[in-house]
N, C-alpha and C positions, 0 to 999 in steps of 0.2 A: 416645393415652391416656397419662396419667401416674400412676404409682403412686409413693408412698413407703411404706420399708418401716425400720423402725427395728430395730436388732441386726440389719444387715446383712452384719457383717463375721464372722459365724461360724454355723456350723451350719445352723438352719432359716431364717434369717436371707437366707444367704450361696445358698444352697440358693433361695429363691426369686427372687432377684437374678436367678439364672441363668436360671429359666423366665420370667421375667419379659424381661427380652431377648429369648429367644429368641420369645417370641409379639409384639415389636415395640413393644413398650411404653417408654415415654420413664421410664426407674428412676430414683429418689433413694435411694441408702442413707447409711443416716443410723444414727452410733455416735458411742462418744466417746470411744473410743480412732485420734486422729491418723496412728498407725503404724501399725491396721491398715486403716482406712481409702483411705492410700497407696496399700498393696499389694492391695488390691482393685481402685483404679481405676486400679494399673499391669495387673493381669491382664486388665479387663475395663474398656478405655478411653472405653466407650460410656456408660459410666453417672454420675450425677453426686452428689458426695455433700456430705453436713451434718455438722460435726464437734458433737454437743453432748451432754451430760449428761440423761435423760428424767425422772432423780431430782433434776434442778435447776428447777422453776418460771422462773424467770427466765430460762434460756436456752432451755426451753422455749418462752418467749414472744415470744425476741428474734428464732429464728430463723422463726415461724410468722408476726412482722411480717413478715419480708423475702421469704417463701414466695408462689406465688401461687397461683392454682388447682390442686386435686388432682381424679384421676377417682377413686383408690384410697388408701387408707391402711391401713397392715397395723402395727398395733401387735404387734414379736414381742419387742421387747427384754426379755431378764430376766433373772433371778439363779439361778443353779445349786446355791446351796449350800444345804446340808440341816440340818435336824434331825434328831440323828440319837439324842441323850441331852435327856430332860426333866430331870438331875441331878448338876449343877446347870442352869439353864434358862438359857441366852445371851441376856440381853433384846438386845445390841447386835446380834448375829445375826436374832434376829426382825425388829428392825427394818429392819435390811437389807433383807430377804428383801420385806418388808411394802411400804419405800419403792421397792424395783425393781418388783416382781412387781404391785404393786395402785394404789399415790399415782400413780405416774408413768402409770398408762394415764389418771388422770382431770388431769392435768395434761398431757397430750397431744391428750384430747378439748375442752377448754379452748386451747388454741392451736391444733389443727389440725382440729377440724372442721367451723370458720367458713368454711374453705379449701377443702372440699369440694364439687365443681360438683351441680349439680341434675342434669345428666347432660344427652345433646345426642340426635342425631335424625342422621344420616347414610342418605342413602335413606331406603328404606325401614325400616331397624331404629333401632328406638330401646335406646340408654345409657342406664343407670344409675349414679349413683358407690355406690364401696361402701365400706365400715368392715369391717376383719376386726380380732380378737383375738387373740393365740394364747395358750394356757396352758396349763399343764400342771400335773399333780396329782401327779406325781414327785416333788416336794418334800413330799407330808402322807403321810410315808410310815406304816404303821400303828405303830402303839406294840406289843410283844411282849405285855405281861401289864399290870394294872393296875397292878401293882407298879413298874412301872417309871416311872411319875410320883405314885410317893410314896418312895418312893428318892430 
């Protein structure tokens, strides 16, 4: 079985990398930081990775041409940083936040889950491929008072 897993190179990411091995599964982690990429698949030689941007379309698509069959895709890559003042209101931060956390998973579903097997029949049990998401809601942290987006 082949999974890839996007934001592989830290946290939940780097974290499922590992159980992913260990239950024998053929891993692609896939980041788009180079460096750490490296040091992932010097610690963990088994595994194979994609160096690409999820907030770029275009290499979204270049590396989903050269990709071939997936049994799993775990869309976890995302952005960490918060809102944490509506005043003044960071529109370039939102958008950040908006192009990691939300554009790039449907720019991912557009290159990679053309790539996705119908799933196979070994013996008696039958595969499934699957799509995972991950998100998190730690970034829409609550507002204190209403005052504080009109401040």
């Amino acid at each position: 079985m082949k999974v890839m897993i996007t934001g592989a190179t830290s946290g939940i990411g780097r974290a499922l990398v590992n159980i992913y091995l260990k239950q024998g599964y053929t891993v692609i982690a896939a980041g788009r930081d180079e460096a750490k990429l490296a040091a992932l698949k010097h610690d963990l030689p088994n595994i194979n990775t994609l160096q690409f941007d999820v907030t770029n379309l275009a290499q979204v698509m270049r590396v989903a041409k050269e990709l071939t069959a997936l049994d799993q895709l775990i869309l976890n890559a995302g952005n960490c940083e918060y809102m944490t003042s509506f005043s003044p209101f960071d529109s370039e931060l939102f958008e950040r936040v908006i192009r990691t956390n939300l554009l790039s998973v449907g720019y991912c579903l557009q290159g990679f889950l053309p790539k996705l097997s119908s799933g196979f029949t070994t013996g008696h049990r039958q595969f499934k491929c699957y799509l995972f998401g991950l998100y998190s809601i730690s970034s829409l942290r609550s507002i204190q008072s209403r005052t504080e987006l009109l401040s």
